[in-house]
C-alpha positions as semicolon CSV with decimal commas, in nm:
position;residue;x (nm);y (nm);z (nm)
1;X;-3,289;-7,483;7,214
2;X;-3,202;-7,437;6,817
3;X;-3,138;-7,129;6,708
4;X;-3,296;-6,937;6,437
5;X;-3,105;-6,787;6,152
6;X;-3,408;-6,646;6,021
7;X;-3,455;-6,394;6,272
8;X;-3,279;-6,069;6,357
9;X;-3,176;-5,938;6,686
10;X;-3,334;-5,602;6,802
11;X;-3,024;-5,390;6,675
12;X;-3,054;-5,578;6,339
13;X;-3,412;-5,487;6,303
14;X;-3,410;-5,128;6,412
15;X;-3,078;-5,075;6,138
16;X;-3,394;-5,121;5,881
17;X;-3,562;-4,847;6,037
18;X;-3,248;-4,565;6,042
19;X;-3,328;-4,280;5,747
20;X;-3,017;-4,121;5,639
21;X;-3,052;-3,814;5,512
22;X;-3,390;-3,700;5,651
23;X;-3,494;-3,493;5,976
24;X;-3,813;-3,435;6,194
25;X;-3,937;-3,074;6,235
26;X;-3,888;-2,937;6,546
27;X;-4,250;-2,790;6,597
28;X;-4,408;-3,043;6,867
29;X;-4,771;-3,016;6,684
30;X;-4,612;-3,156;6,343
31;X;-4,310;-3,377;6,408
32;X;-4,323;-3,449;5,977
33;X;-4,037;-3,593;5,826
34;X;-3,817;-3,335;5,614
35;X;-3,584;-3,423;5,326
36;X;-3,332;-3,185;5,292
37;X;-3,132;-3,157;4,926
38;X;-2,786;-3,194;5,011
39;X;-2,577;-2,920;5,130
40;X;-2,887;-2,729;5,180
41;X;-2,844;-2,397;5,418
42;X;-3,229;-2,472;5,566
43;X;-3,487;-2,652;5,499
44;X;-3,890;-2,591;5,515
45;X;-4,162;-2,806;5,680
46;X;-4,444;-2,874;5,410
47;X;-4,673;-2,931;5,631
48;X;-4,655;-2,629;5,940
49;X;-4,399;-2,354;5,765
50;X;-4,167;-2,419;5,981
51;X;-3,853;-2,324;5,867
52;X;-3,502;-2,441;6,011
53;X;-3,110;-2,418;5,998
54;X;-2,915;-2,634;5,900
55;X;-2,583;-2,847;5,946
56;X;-2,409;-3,122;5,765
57;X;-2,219;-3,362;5,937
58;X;-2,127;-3,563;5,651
59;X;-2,211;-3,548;5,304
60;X;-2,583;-3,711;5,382
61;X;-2,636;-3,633;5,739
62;X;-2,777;-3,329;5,842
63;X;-2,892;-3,206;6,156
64;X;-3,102;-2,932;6,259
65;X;-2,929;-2,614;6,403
66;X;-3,203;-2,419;6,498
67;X;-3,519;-2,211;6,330
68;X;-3,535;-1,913;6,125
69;X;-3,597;-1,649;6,337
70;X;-3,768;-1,428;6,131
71;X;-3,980;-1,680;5,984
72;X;-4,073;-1,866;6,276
73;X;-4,186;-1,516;6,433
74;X;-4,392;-1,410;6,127
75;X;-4,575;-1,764;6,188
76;X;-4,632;-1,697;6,550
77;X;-4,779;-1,359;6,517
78;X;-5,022;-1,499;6,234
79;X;-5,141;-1,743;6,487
80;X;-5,200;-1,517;6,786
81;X;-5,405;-1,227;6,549
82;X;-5,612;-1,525;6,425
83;X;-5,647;-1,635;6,786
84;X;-5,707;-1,290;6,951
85;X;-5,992;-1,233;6,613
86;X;-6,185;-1,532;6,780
87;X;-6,241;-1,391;7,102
């Protein structure tokens, strides 16, 4: 069988794929891709409000620590009045 120097293993292809310097937001409803500026302490979901902490591994690589408690609480007590009003 010839082989085919066109084509990329699955390793090779998925390497395309990788996004450096970009993380997913933690809320399981939303799952949007955030771009942190570098060094950046947190970082805020457009999308939900979300807000996390984070951490820098290396100059472009940051990973999420955890959310902001207090905002992250204010969210979830805007969402149950609003649900509680509907009853």
């Amino acid at each position: 069988m010839a082989v085919d120097n066109n084509q990329l293993s699955g390793a090779e292809s998925l390497r395309k794929t990788r996004t450096y310097g970009k993380v997913r937001c933690h809320n399981p409803s939303c799952m949007g891709r955030l771009e942190p500026e570098p060094g950046a302490k947190t970082v805020k979901c457009p999308v939900c409000l979300s807000e996390f902490r984070l951490a820098w591994i290396k100059k472009n690589f940051p990973r999420i620590r955890g959310p902001v408690w207090e905002v992250n609480k204010k969210l979830a007590e805007e969402a149950l009045k609003k649900k509680m009003e509907g009853k």
